[in-house]
mmCIF file of the N, C-alpha and C atoms, coordinates in Angstrom:
data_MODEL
# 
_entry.id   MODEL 
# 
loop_
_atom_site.group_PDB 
_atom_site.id 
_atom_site.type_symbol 
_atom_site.label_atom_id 
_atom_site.label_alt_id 
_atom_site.label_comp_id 
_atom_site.label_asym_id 
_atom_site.label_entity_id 
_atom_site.label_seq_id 
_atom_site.pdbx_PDB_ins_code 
_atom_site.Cartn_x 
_atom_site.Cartn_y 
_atom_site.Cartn_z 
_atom_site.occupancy 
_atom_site.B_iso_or_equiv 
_atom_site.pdbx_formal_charge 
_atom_site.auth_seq_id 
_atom_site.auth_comp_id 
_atom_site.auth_asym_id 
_atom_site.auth_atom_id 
_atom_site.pdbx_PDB_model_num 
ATOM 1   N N  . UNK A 1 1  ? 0.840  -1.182 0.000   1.00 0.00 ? 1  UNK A N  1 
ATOM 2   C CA . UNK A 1 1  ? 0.000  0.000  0.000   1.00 0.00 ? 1  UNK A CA 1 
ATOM 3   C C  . UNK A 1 1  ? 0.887  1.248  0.000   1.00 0.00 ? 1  UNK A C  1 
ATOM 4   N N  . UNK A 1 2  ? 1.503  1.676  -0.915  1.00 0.00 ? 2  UNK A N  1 
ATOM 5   C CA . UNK A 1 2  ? 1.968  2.679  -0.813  1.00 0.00 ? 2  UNK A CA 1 
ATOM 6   C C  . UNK A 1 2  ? 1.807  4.290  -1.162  1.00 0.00 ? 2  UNK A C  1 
ATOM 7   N N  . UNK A 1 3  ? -0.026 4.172  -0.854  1.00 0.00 ? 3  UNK A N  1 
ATOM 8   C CA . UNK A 1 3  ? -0.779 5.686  -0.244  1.00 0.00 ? 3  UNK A CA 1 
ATOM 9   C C  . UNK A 1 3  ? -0.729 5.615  1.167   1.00 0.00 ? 3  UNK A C  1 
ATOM 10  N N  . UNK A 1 4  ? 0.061  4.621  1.899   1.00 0.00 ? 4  UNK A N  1 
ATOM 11  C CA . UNK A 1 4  ? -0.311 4.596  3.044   1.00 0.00 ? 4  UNK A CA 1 
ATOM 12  C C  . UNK A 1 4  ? -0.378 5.740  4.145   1.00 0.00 ? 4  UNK A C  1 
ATOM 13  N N  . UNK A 1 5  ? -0.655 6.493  4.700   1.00 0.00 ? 5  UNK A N  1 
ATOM 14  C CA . UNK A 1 5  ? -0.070 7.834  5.176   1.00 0.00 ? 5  UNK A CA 1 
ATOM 15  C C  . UNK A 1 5  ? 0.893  7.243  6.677   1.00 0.00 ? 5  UNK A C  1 
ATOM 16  N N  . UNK A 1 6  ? 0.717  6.544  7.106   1.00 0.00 ? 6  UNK A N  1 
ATOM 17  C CA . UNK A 1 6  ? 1.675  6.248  7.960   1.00 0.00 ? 6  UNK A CA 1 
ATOM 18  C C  . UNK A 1 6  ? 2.921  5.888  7.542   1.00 0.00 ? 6  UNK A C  1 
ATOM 19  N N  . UNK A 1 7  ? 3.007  4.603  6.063   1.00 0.00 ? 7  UNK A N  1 
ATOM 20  C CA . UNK A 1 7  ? 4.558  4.556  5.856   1.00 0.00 ? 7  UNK A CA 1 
ATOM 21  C C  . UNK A 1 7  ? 4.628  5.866  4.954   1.00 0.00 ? 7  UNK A C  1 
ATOM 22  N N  . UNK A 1 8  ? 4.063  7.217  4.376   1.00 0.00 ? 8  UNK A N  1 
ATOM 23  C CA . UNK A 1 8  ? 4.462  8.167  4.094   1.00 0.00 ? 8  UNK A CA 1 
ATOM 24  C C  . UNK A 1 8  ? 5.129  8.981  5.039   1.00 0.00 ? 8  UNK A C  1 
ATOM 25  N N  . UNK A 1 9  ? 4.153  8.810  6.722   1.00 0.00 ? 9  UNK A N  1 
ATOM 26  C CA . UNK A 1 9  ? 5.013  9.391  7.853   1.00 0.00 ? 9  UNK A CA 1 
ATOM 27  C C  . UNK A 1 9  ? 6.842  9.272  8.155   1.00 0.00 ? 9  UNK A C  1 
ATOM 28  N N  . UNK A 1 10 ? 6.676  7.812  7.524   1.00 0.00 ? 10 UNK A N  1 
ATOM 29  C CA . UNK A 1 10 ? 7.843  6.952  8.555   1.00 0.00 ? 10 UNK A CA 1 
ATOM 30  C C  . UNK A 1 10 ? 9.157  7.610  7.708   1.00 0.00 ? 10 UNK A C  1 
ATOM 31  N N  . UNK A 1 11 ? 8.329  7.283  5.940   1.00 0.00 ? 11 UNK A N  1 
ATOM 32  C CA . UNK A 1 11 ? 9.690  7.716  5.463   1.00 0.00 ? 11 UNK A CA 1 
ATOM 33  C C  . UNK A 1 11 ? 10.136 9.024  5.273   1.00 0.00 ? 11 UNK A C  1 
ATOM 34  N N  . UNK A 1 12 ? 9.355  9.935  5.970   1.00 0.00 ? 12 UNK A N  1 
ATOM 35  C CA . UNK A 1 12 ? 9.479  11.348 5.790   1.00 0.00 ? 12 UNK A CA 1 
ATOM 36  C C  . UNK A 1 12 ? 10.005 11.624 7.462   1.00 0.00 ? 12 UNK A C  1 
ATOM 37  N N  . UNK A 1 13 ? 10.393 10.624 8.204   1.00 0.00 ? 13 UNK A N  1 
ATOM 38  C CA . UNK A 1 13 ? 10.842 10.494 9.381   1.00 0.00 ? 13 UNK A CA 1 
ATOM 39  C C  . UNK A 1 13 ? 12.288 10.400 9.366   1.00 0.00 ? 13 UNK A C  1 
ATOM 40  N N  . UNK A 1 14 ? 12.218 9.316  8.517   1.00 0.00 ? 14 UNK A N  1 
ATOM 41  C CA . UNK A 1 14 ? 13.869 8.360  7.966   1.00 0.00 ? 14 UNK A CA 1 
ATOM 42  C C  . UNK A 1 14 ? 14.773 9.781  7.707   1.00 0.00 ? 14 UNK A C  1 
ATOM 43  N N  . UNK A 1 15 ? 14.257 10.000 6.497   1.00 0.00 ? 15 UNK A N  1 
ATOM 44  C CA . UNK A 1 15 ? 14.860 10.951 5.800   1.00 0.00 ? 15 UNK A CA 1 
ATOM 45  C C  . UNK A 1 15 ? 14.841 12.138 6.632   1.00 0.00 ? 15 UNK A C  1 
ATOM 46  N N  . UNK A 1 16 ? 14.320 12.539 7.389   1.00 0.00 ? 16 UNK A N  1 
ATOM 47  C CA . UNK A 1 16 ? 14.464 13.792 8.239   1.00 0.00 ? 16 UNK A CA 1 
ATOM 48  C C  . UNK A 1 16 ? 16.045 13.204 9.133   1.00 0.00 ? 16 UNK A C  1 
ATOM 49  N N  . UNK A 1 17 ? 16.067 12.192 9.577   1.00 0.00 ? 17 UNK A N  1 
ATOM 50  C CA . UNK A 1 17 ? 16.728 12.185 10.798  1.00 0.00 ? 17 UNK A CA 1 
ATOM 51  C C  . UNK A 1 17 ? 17.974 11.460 9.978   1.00 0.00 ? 17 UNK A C  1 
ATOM 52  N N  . UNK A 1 18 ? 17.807 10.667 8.789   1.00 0.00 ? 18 UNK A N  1 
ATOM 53  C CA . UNK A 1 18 ? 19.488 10.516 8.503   1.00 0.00 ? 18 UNK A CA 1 
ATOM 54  C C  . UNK A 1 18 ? 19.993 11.928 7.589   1.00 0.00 ? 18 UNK A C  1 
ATOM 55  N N  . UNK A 1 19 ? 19.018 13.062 7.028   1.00 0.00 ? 19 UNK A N  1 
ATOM 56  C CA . UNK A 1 19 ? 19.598 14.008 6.893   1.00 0.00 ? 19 UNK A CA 1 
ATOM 57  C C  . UNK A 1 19 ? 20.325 15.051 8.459   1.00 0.00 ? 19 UNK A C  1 
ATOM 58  N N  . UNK A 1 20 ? 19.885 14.711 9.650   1.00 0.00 ? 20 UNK A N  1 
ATOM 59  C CA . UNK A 1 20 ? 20.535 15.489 10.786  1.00 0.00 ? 20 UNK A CA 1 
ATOM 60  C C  . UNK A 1 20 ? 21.974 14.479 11.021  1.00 0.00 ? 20 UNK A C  1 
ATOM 61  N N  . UNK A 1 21 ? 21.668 13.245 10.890  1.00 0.00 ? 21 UNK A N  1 
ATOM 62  C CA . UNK A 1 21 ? 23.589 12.688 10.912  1.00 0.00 ? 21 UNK A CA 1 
ATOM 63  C C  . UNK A 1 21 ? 24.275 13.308 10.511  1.00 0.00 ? 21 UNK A C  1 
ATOM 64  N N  . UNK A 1 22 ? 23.644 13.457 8.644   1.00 0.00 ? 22 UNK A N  1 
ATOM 65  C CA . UNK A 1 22 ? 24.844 13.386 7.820   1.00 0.00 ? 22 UNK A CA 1 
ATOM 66  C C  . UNK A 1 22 ? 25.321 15.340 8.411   1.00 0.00 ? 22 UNK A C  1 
ATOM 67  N N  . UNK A 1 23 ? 24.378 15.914 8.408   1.00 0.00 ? 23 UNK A N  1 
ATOM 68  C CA . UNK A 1 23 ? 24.404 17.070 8.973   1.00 0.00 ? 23 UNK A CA 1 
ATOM 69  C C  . UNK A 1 23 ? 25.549 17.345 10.016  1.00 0.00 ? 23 UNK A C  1 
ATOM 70  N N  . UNK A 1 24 ? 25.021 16.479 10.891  1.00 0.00 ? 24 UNK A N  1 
ATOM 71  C CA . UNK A 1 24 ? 26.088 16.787 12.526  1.00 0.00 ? 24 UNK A CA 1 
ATOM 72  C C  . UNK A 1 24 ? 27.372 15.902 12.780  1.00 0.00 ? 24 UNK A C  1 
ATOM 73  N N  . UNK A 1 25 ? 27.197 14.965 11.797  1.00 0.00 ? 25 UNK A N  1 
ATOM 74  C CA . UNK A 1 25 ? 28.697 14.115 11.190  1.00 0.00 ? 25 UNK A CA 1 
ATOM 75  C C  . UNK A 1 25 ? 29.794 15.071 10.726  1.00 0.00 ? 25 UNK A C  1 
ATOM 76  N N  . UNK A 1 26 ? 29.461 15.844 10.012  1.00 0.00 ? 26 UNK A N  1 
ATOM 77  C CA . UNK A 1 26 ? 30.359 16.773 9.529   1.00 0.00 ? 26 UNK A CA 1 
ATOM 78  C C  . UNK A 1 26 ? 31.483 17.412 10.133  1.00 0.00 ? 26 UNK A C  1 
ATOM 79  N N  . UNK A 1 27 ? 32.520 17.354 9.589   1.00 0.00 ? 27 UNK A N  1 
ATOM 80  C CA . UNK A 1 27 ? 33.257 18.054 10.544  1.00 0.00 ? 27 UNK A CA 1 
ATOM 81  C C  . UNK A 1 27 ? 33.598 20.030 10.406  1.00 0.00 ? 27 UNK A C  1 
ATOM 82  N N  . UNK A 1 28 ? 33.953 19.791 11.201  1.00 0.00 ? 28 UNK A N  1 
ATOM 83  C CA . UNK A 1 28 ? 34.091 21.812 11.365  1.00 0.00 ? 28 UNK A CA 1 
ATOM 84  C C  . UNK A 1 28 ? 34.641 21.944 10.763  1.00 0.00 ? 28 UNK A C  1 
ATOM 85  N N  . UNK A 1 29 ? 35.731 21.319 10.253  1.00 0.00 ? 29 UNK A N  1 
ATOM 86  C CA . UNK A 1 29 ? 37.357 22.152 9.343   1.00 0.00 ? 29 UNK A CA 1 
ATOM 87  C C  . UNK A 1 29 ? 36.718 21.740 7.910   1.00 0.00 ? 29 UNK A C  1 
ATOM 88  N N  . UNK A 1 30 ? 36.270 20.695 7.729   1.00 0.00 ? 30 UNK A N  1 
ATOM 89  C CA . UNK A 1 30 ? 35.938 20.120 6.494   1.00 0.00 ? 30 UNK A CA 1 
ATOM 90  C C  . UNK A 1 30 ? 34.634 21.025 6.052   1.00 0.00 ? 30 UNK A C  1 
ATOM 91  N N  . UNK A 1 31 ? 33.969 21.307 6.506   1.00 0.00 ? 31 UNK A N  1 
ATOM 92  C CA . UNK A 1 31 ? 32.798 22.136 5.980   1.00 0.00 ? 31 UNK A CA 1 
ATOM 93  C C  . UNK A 1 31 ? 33.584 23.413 6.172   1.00 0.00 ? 31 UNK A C  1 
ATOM 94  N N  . UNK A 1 32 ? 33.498 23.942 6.810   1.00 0.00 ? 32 UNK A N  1 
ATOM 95  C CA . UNK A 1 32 ? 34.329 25.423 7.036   1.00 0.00 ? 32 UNK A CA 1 
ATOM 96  C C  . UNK A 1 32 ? 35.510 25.521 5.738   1.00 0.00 ? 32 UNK A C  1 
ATOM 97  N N  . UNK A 1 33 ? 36.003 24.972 5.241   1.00 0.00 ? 33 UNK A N  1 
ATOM 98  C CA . UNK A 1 33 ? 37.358 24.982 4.181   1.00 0.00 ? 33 UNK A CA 1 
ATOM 99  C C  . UNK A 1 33 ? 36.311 24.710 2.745   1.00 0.00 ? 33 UNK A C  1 
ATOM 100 N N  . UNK A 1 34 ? 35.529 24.222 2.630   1.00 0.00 ? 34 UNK A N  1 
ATOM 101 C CA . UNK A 1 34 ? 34.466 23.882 1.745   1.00 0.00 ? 34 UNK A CA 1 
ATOM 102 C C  . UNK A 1 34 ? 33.272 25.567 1.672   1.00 0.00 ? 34 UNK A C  1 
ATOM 103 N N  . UNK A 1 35 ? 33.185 25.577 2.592   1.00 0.00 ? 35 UNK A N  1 
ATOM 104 C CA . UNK A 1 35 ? 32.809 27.193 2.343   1.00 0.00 ? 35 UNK A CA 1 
ATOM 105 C C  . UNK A 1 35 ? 33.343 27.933 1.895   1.00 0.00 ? 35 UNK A C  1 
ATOM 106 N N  . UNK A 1 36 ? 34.224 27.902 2.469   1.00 0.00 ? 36 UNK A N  1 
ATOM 107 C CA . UNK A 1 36 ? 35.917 28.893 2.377   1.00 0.00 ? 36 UNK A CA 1 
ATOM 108 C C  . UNK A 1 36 ? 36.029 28.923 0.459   1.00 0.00 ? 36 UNK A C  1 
ATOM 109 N N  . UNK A 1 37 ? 36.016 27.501 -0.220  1.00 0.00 ? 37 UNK A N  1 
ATOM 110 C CA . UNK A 1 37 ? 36.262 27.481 -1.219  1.00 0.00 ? 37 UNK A CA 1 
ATOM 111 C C  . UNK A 1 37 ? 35.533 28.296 -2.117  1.00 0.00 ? 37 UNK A C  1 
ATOM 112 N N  . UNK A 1 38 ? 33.842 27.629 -2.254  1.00 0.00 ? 38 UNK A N  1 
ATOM 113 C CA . UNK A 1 38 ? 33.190 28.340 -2.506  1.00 0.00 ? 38 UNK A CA 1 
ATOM 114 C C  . UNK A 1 38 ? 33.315 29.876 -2.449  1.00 0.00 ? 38 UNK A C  1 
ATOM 115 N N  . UNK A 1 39 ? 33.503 30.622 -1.226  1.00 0.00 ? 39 UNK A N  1 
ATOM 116 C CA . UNK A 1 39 ? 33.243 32.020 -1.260  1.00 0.00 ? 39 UNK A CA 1 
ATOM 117 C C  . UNK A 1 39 ? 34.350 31.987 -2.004  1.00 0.00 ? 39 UNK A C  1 
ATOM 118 N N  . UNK A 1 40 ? 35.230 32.097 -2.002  1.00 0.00 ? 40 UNK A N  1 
ATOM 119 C CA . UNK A 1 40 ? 36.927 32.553 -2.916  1.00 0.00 ? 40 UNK A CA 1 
ATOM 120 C C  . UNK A 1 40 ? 36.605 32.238 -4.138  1.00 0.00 ? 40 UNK A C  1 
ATOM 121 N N  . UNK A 1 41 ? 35.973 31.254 -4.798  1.00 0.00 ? 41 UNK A N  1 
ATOM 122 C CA . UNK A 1 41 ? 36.351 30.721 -6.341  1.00 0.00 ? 41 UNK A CA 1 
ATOM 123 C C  . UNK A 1 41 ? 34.732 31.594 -6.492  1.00 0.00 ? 41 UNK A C  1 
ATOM 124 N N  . UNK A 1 42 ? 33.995 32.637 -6.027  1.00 0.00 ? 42 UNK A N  1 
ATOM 125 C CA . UNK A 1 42 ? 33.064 33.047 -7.011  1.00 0.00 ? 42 UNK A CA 1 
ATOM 126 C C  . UNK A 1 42 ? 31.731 32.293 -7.339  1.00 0.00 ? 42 UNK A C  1 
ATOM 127 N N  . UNK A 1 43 ? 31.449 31.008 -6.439  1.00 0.00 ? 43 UNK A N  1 
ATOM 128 C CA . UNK A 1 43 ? 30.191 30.224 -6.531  1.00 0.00 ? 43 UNK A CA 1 
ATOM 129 C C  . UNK A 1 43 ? 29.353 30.541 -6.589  1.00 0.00 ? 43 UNK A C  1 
ATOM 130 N N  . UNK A 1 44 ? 29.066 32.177 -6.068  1.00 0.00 ? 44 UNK A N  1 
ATOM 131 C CA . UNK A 1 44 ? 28.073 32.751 -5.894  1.00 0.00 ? 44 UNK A CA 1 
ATOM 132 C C  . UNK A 1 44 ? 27.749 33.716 -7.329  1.00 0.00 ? 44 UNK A C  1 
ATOM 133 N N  . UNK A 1 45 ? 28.565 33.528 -7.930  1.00 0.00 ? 45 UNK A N  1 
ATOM 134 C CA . UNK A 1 45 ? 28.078 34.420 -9.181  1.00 0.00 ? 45 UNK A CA 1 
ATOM 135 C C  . UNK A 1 45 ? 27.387 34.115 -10.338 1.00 0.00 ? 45 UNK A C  1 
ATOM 136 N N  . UNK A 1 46 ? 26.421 34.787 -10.405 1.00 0.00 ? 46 UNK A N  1 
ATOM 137 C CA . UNK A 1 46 ? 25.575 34.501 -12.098 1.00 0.00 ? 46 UNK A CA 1 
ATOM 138 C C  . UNK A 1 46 ? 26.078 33.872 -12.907 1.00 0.00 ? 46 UNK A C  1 
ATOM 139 N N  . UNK A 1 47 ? 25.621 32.874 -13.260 1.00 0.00 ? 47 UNK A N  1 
ATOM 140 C CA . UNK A 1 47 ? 25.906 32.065 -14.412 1.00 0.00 ? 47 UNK A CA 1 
ATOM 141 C C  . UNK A 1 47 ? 25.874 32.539 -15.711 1.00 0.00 ? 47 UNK A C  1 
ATOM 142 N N  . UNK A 1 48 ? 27.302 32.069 -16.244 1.00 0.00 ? 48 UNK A N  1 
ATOM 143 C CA . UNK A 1 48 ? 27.330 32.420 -17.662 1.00 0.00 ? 48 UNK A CA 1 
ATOM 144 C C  . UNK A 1 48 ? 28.223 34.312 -17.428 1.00 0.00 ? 48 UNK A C  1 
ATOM 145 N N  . UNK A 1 49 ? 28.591 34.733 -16.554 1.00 0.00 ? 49 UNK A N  1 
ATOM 146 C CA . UNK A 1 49 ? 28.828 36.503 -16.193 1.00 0.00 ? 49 UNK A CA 1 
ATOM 147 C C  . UNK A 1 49 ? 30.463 36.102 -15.637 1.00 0.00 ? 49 UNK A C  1 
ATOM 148 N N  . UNK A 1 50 ? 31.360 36.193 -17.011 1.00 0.00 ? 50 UNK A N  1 
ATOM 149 C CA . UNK A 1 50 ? 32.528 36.147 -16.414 1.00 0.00 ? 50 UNK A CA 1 
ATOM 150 C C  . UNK A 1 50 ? 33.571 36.971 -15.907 1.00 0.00 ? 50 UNK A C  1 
ATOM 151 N N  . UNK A 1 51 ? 32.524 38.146 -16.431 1.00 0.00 ? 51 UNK A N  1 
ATOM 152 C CA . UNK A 1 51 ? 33.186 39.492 -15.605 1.00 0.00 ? 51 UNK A CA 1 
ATOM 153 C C  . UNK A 1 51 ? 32.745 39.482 -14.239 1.00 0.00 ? 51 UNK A C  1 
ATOM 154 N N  . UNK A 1 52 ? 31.705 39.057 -13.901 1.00 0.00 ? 52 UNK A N  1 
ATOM 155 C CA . UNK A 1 52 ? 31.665 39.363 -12.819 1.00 0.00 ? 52 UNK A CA 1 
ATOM 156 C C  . UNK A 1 52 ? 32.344 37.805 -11.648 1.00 0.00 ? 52 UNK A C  1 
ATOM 157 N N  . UNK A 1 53 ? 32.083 37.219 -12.312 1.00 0.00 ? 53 UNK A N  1 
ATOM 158 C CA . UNK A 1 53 ? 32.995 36.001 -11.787 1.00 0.00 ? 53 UNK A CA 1 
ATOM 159 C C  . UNK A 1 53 ? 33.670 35.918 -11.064 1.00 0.00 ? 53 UNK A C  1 
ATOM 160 N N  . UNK A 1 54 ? 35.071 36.676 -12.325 1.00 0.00 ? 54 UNK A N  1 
ATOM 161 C CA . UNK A 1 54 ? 36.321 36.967 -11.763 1.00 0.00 ? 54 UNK A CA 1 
ATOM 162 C C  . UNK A 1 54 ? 36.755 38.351 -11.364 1.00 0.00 ? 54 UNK A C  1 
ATOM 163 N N  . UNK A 1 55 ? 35.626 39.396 -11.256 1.00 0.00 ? 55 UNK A N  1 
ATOM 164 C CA . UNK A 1 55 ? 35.587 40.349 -10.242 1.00 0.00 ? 55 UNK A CA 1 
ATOM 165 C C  . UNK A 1 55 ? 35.929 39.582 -8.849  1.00 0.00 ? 55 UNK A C  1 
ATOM 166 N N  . UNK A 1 56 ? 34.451 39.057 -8.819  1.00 0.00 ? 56 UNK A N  1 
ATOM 167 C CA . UNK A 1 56 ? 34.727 38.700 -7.201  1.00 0.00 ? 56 UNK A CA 1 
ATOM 168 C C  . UNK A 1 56 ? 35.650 38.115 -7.163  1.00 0.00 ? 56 UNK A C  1 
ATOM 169 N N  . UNK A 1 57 ? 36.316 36.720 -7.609  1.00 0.00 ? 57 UNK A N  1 
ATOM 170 C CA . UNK A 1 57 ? 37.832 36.345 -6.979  1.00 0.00 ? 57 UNK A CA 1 
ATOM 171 C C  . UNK A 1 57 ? 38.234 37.409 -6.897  1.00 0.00 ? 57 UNK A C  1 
ATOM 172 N N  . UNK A 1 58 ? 39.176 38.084 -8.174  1.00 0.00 ? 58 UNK A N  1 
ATOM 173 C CA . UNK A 1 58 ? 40.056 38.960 -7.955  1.00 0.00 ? 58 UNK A CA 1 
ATOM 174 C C  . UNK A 1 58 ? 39.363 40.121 -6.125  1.00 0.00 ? 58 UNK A C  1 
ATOM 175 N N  . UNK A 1 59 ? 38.311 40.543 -5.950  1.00 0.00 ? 59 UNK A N  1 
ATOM 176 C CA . UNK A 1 59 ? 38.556 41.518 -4.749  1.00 0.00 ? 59 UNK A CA 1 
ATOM 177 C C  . UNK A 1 59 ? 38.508 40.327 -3.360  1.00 0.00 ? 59 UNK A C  1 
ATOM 178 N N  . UNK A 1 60 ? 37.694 38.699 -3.529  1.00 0.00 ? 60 UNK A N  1 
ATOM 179 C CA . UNK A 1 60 ? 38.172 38.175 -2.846  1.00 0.00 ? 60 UNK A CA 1 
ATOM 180 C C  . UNK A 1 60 ? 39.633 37.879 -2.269  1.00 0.00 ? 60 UNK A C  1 
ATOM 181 N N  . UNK A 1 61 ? 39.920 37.600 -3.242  1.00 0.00 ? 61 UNK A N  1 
ATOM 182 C CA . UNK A 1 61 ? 41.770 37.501 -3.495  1.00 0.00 ? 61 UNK A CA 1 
ATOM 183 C C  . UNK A 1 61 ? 42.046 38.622 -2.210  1.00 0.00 ? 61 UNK A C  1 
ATOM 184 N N  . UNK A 1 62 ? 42.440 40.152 -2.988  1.00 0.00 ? 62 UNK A N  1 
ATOM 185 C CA . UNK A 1 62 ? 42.637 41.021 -2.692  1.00 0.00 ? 62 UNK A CA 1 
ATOM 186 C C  . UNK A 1 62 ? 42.252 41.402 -1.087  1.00 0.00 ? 62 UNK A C  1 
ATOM 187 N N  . UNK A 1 63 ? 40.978 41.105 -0.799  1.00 0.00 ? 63 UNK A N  1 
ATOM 188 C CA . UNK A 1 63 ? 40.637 41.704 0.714   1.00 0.00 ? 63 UNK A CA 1 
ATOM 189 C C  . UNK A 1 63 ? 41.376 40.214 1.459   1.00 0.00 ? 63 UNK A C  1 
ATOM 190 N N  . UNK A 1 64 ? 41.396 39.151 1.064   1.00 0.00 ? 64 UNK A N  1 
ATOM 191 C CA . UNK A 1 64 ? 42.431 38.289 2.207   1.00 0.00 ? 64 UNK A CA 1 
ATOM 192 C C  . UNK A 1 64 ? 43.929 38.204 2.418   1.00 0.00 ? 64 UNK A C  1 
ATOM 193 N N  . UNK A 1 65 ? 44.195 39.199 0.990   1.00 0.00 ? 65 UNK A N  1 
ATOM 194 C CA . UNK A 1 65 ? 45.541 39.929 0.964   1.00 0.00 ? 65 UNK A CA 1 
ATOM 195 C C  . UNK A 1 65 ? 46.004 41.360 2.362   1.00 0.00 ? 65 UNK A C  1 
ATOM 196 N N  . UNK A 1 66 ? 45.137 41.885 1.793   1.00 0.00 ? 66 UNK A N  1 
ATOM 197 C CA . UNK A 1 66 ? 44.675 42.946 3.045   1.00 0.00 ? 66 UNK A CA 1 
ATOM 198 C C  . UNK A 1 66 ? 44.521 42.373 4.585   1.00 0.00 ? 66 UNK A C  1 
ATOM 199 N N  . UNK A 1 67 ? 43.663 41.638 4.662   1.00 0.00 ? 67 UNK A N  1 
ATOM 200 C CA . UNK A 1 67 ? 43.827 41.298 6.149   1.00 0.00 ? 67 UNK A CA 1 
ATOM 201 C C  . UNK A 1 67 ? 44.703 40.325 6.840   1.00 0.00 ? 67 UNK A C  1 
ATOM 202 N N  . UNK A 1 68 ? 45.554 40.192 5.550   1.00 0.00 ? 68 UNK A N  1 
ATOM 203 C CA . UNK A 1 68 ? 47.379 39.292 6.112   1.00 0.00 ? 68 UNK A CA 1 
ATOM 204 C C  . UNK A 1 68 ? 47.638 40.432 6.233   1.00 0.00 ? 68 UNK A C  1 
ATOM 205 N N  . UNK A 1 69 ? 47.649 41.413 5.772   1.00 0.00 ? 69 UNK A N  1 
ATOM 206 C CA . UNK A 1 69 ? 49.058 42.356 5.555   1.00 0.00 ? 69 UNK A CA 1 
ATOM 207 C C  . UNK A 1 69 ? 48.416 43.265 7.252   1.00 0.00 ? 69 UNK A C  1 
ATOM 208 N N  . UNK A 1 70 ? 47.115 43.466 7.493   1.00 0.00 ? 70 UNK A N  1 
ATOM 209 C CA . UNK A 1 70 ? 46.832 44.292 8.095   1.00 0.00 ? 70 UNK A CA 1 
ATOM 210 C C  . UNK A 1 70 ? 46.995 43.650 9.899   1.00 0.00 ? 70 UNK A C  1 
ATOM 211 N N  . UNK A 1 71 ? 47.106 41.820 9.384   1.00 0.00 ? 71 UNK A N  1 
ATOM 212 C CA . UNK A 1 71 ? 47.467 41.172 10.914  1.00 0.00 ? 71 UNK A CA 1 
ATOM 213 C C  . UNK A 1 71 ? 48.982 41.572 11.607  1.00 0.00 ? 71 UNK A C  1 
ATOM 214 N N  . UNK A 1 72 ? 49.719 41.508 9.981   1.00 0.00 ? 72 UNK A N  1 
ATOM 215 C CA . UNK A 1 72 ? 51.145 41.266 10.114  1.00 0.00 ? 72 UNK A CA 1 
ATOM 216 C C  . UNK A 1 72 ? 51.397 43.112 10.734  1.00 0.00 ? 72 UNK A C  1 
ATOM 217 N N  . UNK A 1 73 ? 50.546 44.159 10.128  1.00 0.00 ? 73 UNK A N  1 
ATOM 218 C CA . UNK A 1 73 ? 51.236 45.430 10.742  1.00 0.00 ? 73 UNK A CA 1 
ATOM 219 C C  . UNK A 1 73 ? 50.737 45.631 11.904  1.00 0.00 ? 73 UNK A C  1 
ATOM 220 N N  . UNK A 1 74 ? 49.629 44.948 12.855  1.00 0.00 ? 74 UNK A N  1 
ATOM 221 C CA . UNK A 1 74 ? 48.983 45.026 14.227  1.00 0.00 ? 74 UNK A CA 1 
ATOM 222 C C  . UNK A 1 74 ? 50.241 44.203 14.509  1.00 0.00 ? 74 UNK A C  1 
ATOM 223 N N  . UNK A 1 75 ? 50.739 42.862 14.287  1.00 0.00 ? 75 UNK A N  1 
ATOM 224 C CA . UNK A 1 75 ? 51.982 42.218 15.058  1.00 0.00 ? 75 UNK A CA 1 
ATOM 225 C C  . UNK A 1 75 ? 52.840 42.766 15.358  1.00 0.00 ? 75 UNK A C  1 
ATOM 226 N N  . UNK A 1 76 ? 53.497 43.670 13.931  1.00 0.00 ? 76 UNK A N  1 
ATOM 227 C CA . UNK A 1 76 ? 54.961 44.376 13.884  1.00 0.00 ? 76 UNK A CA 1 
ATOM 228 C C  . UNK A 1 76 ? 54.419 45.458 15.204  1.00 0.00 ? 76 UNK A C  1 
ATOM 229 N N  . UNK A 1 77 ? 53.209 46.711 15.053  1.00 0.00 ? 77 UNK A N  1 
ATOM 230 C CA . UNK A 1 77 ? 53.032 47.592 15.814  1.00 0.00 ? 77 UNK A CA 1 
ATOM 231 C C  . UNK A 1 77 ? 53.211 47.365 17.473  1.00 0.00 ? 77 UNK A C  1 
ATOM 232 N N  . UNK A 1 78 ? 52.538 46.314 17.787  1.00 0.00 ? 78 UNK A N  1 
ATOM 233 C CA . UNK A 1 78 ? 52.775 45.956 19.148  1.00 0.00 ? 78 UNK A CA 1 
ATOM 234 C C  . UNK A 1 78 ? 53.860 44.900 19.253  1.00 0.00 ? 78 UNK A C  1 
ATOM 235 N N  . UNK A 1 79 ? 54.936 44.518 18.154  1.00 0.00 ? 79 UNK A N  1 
ATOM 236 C CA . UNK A 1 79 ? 55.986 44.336 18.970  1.00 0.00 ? 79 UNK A CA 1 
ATOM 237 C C  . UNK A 1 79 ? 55.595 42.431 18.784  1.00 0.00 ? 79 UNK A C  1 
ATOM 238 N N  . UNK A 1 80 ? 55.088 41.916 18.664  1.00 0.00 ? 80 UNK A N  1 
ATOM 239 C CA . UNK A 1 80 ? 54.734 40.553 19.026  1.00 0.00 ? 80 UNK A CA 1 
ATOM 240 C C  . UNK A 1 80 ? 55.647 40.011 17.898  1.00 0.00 ? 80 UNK A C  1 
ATOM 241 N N  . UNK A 1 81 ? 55.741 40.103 16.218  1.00 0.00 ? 81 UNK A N  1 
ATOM 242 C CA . UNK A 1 81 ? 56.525 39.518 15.321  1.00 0.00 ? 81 UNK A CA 1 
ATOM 243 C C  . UNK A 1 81 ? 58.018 40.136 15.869  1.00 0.00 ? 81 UNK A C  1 
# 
């Protein structure tokens, strides 16, 4: 019987709760570096728009350039490097 509404319950149960494993299985560095990728390589940009593409890398690029350079002159300033 598969109008059944109860095994419609069950498997809309299943699937709820082995999607929270695979969810909370995950690890922090491994998802976090997987984001990381995404935002840097431009994932987020319109398809088919390769100007704007490689806009965003390039100021991605650029602003994680900036906030090395801007750790390294807070280090040098107070003396810590």
């Amino acid at each position: 019987m598969p109008n059944d509404p109860r095994e419609t319950g069950r498997a809309a149960e299943s699937k709820a709760a082995l999607d929270r494993v695979k969810r909370d299985s995950e690890s922090l560095l491994g998802s976090s570096m997987g984001r990381a990728a995404d935002h840097f390589s431009g994932a987020d940009a319109p398809e088919g728009d390769k100007v704007e593409l490689w806009g965003r890398r390039i100021g991605r690029a650029l602003s994680l350039v900036g906030v090395i350079v801007l750790a390294w002159w807070l280090g040098y300033q107070l003396k810590i490097w």
